[in-house]
C-alpha positions in Angstrom: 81.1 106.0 93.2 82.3 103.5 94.9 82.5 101.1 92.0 85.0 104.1 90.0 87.4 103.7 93.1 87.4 100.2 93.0 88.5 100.4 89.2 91.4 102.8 90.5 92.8 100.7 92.6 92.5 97.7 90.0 94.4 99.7 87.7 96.9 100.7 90.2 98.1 96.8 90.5 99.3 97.0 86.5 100.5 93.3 87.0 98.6 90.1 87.5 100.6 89.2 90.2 100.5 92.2 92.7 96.3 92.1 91.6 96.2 88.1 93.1 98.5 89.2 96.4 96.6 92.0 97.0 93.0 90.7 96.5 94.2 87.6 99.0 95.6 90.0 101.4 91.9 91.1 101.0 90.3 88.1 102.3 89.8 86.9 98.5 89.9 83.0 98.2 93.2 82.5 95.9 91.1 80.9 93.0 88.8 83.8 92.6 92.4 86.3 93.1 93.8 84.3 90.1 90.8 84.4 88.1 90.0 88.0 88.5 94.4 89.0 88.3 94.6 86.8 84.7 91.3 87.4 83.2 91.5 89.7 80.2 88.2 92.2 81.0 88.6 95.8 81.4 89.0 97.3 84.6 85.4 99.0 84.6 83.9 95.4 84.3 86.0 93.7 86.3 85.1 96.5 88.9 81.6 95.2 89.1 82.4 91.3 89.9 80.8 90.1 93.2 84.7 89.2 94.2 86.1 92.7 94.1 82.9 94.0 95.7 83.7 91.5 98.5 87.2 92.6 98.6 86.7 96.2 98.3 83.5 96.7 100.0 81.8 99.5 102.2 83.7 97.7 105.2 87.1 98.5 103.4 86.2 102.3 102.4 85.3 102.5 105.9 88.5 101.7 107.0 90.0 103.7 104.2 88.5 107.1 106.0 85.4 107.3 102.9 82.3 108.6 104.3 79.1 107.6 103.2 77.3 110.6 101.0 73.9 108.8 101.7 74.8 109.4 105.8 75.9 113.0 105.3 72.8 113.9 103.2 70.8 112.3 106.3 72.6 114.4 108.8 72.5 117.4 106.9 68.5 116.9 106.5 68.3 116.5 110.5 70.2 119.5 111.2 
């Protein structure tokens, strides 16, 4: 699931440069932003590199508001 958002917001930045400010604004070294903005993969691969998992990891849905469905099937079990 988590890998489907992060292709959302890949596609949201249409152009190479928003994708490298954003991904640095991200925490993304800006050799790994550039290569990731300019490379020529679809967004459902690119999606799934270990530099937009680090950018757009649990910590970031976290902060987004997401909840985790493996935590609510946990607390739903207790209760």
């Amino acid at each position: 699931m988590r890998r489907r958002l992060r292709m959302c917001y890949l596609k949201q930045w249409k152009k190479p440069k928003t994708k490298k400010r954003k991904l640095v604004a991200l925490g993304i070294p800006p050799e790994w932003a550039s290569l990731i903005s300019c490379s020529r993969k679809g967004y459902w691969r690119l999606s799934k590199t270990p530099q937009l998992n680090k950018a757009l990891g649990l910590a970031f849905w976290q902060e987004q508001g997401l909840r985790s469905l493996v935590g609510y099937n946990e607390l739903r079990s207790i209760t």
